[in-house]
Each structure stands twice: as structure tokens, then as C-alpha cells.
MDTraj code that builds the backbone (N, CA, C; nanometers):
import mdtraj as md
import numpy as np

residues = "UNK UNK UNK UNK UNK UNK UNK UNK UNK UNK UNK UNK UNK UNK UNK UNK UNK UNK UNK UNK UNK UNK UNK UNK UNK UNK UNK UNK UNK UNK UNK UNK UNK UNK UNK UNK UNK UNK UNK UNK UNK UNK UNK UNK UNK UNK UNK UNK UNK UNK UNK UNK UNK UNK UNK UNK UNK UNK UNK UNK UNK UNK UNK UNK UNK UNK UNK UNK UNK UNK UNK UNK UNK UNK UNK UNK UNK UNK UNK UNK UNK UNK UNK UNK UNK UNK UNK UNK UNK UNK UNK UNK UNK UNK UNK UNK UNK UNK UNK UNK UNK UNK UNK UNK UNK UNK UNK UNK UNK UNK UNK UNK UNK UNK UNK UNK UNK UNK UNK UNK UNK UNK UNK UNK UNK UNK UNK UNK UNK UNK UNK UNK UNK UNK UNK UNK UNK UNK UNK UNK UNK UNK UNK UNK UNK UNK".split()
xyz = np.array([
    [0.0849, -0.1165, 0.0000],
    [0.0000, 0.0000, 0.0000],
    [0.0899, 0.1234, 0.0000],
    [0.0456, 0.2376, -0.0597],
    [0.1300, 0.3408, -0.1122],
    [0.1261, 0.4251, 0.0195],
    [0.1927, 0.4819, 0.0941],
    [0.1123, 0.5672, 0.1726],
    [0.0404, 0.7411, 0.1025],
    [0.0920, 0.7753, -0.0161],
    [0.0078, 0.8651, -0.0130],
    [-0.1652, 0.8639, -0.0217],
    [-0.2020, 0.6993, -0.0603],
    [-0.3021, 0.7045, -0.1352],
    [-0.3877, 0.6686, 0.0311],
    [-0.4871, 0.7474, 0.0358],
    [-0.5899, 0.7396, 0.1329],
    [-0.7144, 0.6407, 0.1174],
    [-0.7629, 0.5467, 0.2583],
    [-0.8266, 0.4403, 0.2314],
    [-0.9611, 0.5127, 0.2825],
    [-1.1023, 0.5046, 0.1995],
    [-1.1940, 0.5575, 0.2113],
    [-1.2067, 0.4525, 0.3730],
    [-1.3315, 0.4984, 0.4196],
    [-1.3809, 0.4271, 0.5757],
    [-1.4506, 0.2961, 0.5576],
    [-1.4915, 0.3000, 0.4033],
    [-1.5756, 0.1866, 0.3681],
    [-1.4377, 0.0566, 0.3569],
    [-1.3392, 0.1138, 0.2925],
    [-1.1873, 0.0385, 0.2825],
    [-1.1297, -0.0027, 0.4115],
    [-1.1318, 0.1135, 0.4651],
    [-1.0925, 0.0414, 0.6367],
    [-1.1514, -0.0968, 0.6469],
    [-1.2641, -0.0475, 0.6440],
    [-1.3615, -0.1423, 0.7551],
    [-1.3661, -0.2958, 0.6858],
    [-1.3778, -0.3090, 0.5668],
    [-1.3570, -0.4146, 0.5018],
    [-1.1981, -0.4417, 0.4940],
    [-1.0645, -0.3478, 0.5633],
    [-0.9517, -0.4735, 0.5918],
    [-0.9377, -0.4639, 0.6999],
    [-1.0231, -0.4088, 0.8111],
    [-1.0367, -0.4278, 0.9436],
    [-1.1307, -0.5857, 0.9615],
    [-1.2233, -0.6301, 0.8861],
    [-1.2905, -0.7383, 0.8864],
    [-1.2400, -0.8504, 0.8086],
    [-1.1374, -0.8228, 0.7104],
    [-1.0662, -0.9340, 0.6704],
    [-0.9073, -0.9893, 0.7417],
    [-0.9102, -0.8686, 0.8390],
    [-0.7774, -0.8990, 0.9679],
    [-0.8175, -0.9790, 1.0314],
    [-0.9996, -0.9766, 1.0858],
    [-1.0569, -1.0139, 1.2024],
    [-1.0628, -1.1797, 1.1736],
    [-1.0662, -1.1615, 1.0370],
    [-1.1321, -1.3192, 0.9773],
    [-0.9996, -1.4194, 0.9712],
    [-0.8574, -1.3358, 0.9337],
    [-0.7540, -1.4593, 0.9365],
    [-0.6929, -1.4762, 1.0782],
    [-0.7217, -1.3692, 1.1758],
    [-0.6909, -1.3932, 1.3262],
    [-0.7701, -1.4972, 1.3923],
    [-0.8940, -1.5072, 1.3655],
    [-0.9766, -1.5900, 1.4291],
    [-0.9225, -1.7550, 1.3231],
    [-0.9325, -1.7719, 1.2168],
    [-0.8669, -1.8609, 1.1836],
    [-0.7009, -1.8953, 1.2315],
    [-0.6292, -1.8326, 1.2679],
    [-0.5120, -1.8691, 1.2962],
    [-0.5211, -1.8903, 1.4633],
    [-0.6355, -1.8271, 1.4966],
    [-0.6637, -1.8735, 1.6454],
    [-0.7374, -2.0292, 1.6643],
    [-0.8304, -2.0669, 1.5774],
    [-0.8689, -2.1838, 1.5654],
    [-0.7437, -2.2878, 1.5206],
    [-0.7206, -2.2629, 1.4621],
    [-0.5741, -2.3502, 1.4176],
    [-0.5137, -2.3541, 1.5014],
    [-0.4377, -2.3019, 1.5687],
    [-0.3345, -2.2760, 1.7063],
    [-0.4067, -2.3418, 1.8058],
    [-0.5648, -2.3835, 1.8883],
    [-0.6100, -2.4241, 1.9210],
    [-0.6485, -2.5559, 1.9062],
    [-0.6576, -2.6091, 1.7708],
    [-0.6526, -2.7481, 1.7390],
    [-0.5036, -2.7922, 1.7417],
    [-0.4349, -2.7123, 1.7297],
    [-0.2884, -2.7757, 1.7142],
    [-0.2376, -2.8141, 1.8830],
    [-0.2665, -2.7127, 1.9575],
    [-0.2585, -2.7546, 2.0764],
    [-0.3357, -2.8374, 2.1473],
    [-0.4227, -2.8596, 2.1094],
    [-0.5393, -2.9612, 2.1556],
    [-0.4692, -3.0746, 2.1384],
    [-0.4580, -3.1536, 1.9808],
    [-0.3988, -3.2544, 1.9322],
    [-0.2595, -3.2740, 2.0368],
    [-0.1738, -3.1552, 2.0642],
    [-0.0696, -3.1953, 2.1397],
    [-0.1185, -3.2619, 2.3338],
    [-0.2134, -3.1976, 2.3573],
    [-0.2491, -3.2323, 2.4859],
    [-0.2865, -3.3305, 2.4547],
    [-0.3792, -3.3638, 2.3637],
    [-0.4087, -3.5521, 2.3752],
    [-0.3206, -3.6616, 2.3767],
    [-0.1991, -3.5730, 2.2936],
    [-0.1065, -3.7199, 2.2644],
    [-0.0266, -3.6744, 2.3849],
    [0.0006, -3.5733, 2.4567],
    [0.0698, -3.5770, 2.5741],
    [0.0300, -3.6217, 2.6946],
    [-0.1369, -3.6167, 2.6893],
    [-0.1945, -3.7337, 2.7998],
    [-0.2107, -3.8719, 2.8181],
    [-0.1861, -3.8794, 2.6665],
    [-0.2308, -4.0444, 2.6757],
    [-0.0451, -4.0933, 2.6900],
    [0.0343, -4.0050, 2.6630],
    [0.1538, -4.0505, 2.6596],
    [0.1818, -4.0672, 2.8578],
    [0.1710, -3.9189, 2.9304],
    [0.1278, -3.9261, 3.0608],
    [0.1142, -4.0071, 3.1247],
    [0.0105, -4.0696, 3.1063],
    [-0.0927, -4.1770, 3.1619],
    [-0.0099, -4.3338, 3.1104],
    [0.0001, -4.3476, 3.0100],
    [0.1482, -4.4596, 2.9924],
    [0.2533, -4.4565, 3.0634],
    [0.3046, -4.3489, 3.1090],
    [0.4359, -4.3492, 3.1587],
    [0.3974, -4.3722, 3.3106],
    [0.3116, -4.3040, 3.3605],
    [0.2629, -4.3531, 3.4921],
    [0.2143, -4.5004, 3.5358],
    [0.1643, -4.5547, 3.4362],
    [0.0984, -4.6797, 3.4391],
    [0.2902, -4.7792, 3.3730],
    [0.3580, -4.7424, 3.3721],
    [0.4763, -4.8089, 3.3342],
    [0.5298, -4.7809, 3.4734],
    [0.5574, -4.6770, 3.5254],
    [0.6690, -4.6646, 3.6384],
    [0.5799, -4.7671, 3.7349],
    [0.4752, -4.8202, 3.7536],
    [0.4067, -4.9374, 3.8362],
    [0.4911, -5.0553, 3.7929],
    [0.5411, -5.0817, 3.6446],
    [0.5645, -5.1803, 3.6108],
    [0.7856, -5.1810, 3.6365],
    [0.8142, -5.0668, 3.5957],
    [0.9241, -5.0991, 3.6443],
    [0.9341, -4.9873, 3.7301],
    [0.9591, -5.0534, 3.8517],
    [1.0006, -5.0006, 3.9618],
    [1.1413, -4.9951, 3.9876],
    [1.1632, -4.8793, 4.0599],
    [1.2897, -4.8345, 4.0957],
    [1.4096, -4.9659, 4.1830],
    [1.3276, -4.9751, 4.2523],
    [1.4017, -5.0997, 4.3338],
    [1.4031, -5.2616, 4.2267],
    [1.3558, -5.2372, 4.1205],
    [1.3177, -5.3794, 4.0427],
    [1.3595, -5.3554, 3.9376],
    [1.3500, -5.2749, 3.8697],
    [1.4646, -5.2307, 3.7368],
    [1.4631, -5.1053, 3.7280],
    [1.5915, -5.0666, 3.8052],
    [1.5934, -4.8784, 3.7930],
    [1.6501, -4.8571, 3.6486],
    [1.7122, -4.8839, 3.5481],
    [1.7105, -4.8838, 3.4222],
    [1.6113, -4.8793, 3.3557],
    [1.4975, -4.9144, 3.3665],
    [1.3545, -4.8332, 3.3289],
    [1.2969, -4.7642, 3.3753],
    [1.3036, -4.7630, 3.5258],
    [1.2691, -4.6354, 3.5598],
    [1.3102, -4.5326, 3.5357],
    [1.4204, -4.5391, 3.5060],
    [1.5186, -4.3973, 3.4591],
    [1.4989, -4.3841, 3.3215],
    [1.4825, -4.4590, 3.2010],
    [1.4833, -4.4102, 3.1046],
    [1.2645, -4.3988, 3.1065],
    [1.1858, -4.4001, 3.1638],
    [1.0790, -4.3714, 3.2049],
    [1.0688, -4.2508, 3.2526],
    [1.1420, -4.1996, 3.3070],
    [1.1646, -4.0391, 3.3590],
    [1.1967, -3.9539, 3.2598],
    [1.3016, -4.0288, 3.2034],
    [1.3621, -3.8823, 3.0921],
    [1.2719, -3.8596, 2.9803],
    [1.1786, -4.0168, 2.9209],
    [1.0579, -3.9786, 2.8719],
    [1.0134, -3.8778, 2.8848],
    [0.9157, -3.8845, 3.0042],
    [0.8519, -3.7819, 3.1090],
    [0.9132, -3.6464, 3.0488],
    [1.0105, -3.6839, 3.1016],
    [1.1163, -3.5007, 3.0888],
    [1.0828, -3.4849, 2.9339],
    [1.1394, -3.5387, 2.8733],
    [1.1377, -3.5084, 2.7312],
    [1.0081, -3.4528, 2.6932],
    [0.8764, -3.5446, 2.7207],
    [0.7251, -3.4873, 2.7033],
    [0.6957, -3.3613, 2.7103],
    [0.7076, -3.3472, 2.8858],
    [0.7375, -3.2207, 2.9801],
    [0.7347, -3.1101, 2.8481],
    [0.8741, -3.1109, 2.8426],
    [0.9672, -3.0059, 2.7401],
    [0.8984, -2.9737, 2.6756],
    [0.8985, -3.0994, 2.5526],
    [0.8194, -3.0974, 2.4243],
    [0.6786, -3.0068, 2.4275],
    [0.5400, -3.0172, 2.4851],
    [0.4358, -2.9829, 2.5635],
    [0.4734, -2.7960, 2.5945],
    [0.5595, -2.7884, 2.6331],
    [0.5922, -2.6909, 2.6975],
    [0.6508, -2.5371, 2.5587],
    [0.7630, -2.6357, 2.5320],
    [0.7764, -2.5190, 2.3881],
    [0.6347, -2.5195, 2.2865],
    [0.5762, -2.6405, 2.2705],
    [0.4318, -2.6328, 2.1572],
    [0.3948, -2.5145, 2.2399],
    [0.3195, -2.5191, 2.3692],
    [0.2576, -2.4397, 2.4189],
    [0.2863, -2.2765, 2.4048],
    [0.4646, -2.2446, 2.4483],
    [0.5085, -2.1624, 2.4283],
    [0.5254, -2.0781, 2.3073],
    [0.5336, -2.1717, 2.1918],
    [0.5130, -2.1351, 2.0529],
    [0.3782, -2.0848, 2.0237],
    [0.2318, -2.1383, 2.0320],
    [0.0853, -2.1142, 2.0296],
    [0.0446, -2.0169, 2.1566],
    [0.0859, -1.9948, 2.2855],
    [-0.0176, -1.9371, 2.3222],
    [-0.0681, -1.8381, 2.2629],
    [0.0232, -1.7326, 2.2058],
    [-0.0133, -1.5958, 2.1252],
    [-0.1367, -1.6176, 2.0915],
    [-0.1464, -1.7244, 1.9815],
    [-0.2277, -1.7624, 1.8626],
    [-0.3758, -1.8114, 1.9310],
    [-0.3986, -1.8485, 2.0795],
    [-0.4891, -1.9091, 2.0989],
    [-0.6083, -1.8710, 2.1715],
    [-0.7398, -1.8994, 2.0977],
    [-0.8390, -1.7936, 2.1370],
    [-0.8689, -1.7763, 2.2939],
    [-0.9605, -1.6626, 2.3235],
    [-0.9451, -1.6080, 2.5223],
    [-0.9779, -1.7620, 2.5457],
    [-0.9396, -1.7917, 2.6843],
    [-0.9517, -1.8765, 2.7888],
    [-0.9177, -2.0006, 2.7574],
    [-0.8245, -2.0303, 2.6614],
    [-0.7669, -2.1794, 2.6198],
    [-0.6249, -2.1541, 2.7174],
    [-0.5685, -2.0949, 2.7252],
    [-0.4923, -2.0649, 2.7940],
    [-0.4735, -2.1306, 2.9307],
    [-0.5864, -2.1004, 2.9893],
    [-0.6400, -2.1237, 3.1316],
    [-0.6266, -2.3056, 3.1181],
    [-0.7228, -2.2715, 3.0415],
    [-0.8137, -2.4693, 3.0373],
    [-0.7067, -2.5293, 3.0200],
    [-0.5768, -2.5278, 2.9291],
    [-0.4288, -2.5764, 2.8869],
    [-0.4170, -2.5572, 3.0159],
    [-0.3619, -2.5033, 3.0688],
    [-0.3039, -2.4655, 3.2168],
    [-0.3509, -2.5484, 3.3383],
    [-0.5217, -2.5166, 3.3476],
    [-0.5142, -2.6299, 3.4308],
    [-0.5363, -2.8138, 3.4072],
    [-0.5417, -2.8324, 3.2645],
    [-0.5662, -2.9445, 3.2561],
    [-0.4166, -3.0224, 3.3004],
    [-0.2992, -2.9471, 3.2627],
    [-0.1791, -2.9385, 3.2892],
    [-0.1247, -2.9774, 3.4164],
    [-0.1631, -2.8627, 3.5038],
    [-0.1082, -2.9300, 3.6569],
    [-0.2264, -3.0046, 3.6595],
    [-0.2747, -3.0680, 3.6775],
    [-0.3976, -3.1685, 3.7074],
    [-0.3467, -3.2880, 3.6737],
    [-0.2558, -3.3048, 3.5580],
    [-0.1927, -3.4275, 3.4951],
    [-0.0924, -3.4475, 3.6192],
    [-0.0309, -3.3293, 3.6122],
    [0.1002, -3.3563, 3.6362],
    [0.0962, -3.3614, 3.8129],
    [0.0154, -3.3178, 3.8967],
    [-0.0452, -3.3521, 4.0196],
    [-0.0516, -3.4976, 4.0294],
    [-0.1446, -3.5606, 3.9217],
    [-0.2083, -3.6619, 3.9278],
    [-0.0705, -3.7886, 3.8721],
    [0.0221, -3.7366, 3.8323],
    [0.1468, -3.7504, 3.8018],
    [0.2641, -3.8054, 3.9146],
    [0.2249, -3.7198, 3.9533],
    [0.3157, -3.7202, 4.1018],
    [0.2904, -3.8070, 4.1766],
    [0.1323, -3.7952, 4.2172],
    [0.0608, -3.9019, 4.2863],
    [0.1066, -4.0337, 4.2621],
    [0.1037, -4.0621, 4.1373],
    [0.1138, -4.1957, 4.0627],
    [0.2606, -4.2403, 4.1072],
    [0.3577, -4.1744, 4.1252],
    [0.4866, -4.1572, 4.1246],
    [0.4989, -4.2232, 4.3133],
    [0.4557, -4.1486, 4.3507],
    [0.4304, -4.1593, 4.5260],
    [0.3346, -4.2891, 4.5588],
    [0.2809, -4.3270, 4.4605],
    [0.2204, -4.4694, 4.4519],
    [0.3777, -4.5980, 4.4694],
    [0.4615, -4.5784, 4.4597],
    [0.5989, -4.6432, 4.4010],
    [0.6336, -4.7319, 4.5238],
    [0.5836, -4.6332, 4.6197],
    [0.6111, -4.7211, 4.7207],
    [0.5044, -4.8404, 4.8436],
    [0.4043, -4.8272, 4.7705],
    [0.2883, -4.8777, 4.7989],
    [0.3272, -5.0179, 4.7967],
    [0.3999, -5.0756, 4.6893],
    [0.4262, -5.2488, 4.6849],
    [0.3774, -5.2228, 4.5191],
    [0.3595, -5.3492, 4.4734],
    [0.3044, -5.3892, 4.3635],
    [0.1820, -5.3907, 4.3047],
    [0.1570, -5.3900, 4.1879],
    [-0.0081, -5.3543, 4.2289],
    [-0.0254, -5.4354, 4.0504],
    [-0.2334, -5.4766, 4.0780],
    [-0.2760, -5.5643, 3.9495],
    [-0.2310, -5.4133, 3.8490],
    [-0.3514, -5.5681, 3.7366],
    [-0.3235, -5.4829, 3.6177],
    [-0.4370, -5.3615, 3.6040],
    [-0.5672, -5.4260, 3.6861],
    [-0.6799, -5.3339, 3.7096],
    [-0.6280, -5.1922, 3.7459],
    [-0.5726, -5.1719, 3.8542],
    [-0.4732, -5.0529, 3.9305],
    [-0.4195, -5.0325, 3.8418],
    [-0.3325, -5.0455, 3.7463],
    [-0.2043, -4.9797, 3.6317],
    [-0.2940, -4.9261, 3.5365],
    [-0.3805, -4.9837, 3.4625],
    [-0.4975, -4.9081, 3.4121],
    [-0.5541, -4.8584, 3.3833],
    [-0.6297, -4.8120, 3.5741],
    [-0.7419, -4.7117, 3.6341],
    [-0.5797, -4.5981, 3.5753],
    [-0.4680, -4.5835, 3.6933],
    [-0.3407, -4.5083, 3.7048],
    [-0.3423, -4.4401, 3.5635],
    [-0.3271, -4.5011, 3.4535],
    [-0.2660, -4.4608, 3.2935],
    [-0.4389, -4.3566, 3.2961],
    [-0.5628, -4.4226, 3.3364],
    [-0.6759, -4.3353, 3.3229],
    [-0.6859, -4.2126, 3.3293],
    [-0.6867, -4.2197, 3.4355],
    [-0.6739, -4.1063, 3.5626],
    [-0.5579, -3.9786, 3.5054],
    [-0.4179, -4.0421, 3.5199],
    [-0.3384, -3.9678, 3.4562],
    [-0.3864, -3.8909, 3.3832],
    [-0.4387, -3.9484, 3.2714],
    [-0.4582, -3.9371, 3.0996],
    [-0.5581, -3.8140, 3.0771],
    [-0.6745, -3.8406, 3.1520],
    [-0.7756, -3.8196, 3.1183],
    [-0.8009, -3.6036, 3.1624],
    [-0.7349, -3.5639, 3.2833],
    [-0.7380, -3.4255, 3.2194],
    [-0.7141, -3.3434, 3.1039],
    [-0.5597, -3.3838, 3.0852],
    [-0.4802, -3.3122, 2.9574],
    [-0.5420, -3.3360, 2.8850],
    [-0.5908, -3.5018, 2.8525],
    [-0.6761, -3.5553, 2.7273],
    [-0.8118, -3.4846, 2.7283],
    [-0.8718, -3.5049, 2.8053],
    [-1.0256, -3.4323, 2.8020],
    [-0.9846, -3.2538, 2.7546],
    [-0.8876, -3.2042, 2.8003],
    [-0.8826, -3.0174, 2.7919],
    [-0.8509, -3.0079, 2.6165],
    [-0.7539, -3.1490, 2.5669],
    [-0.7123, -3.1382, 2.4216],
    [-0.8795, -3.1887, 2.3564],
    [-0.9679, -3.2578, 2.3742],
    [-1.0628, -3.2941, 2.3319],
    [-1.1546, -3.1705, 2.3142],
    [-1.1370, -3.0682, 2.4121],
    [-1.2347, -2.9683, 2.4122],
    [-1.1964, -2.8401, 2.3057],
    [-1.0271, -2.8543, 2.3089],
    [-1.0305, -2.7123, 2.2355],
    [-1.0188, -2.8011, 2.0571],
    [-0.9857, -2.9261, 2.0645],
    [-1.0125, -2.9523, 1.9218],
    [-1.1425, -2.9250, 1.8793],
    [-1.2553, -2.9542, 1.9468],
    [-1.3739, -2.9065, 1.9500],
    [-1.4423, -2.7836, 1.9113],
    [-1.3956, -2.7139, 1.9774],
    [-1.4026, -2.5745, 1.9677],
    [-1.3401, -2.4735, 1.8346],
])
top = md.Topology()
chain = top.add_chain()
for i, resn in enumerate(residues, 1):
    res = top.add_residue(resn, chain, resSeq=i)
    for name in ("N", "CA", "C"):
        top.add_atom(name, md.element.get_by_symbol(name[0]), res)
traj = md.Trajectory(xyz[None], top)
């Protein structure tokens, strides 16, 4: 655009409404993209929790440890997506990301502090991967939705 040349009000307003239209699309996009990442980061979650039942620290700390750095790695991963999209993502996804987030990772911990409980069925490892899973997963279910 030239700057001498002046945009009538009728011109505004029609590239004030075609700004509005690729923001809200790049906000929907940024929102499914993060969604998709919370699902596969919960159900990944909820595996890794329902694994550290299976190898235990005192029973093969060689999986438990490479079970952690998983974790870590997820963590990370989760963390820059997020950091990359929030800009992009419409009001209050933010939040819902956020708390579906510590809720995992609460429910994370828990699972973790389970370690020393003894051994446990397969029913218990399970429910554990469920439970885990099912915030992050349910908050990615909603903004794909949306």
C-alpha cells in the first residue's frame, strides 16, 4: 500500500474485517494444534505412569530412569508447543491448557508416590494410565472441538 493514497472508511472497515477473519482462523488452528498436542501428551502421561508401576525403581531402575527422561522429554516438548501457540490461541484456552496441565502432572506425582505402595494388578495400572490421561486428554478434546 502506497502511503500517499488514502483508504476511504468503507476500505478500512472491510480490511479491518478481513484482519478479524484470518486472526480468528489462525486462532482456531493454534487451538486445534494444541489440543492434538495435549491428547497425545496425555495419553503418553498416563502410559508413563501406568509403566513406572511396572518398572520399579528398586526392580529395574534402568527403566525407571529411562521412564523419567521420557517424562522429561514430554514435559519439554508440551511446553515449547505451548510456548510457541499461546499468542495464537483464542481467550480462555490458555487457562483450560493450564489447568488441565497441573492436574496431569499432580495426578502424576501421585502416581509416582504410589511407588512405594508395593506392587499392584493390572486393574490398578490401568485405572493409574486413566486417571493420569484423562485431564490433559479431556482439555485437548475440548479445544479440538471448539
Amino acid at each position: 500500500m502506497s502511503p500517499d493514497k488514502e483508504m476511504t472508511p468503507e476500505e478500512q472497515l472491510a480490511a479491518l474485517g478481513m484482519a478479524q477473519q484470518g486472526m480468528q482462523r489462525a486462532a482456531g488452528y493454534g487451538a486445534k494444534l494444541l489440543g492434538t498436542y495435549c491428547i497425545i501428551l496425555g495419553v503418553l502421561m498416563g502410559g508413563l505412569a501406568a509403566l513406572l508401576q511396572l518398572y520399579r525403581p528398586d526392580e529395574n531402575f534402568t527403566g525407571f530412569i529411562v521412564i523419567m527422561v521420557l517424562f522429561a522429554i514430554a514435559v519439554m516438548a508440551i511446553s515449547l508447543a505451548y510456548g510457541k501457540l499461546y499468542r495464537s490461541l483464542p481467550r480462555g484456552h490458555s487457562k483450560m491448557y493450564l489447568r488441565g496441565f497441573t492436574i496431569s502432572m499432580v495426578l502424576y506425582a501421585v502416581a509416582v508416590a504410589l511407588l512405594g505402595a508395593g506392587s499392584m494388578g493390572w486393574g490398578v495400572i490401568a485405572l493409574i494410565w486413566i486417571i493420569v490421561a484423562a485431564p490433559l486428554s479431556l482439555t485437548g478434546i475440548a479445544m479440538v472441538r471448539k
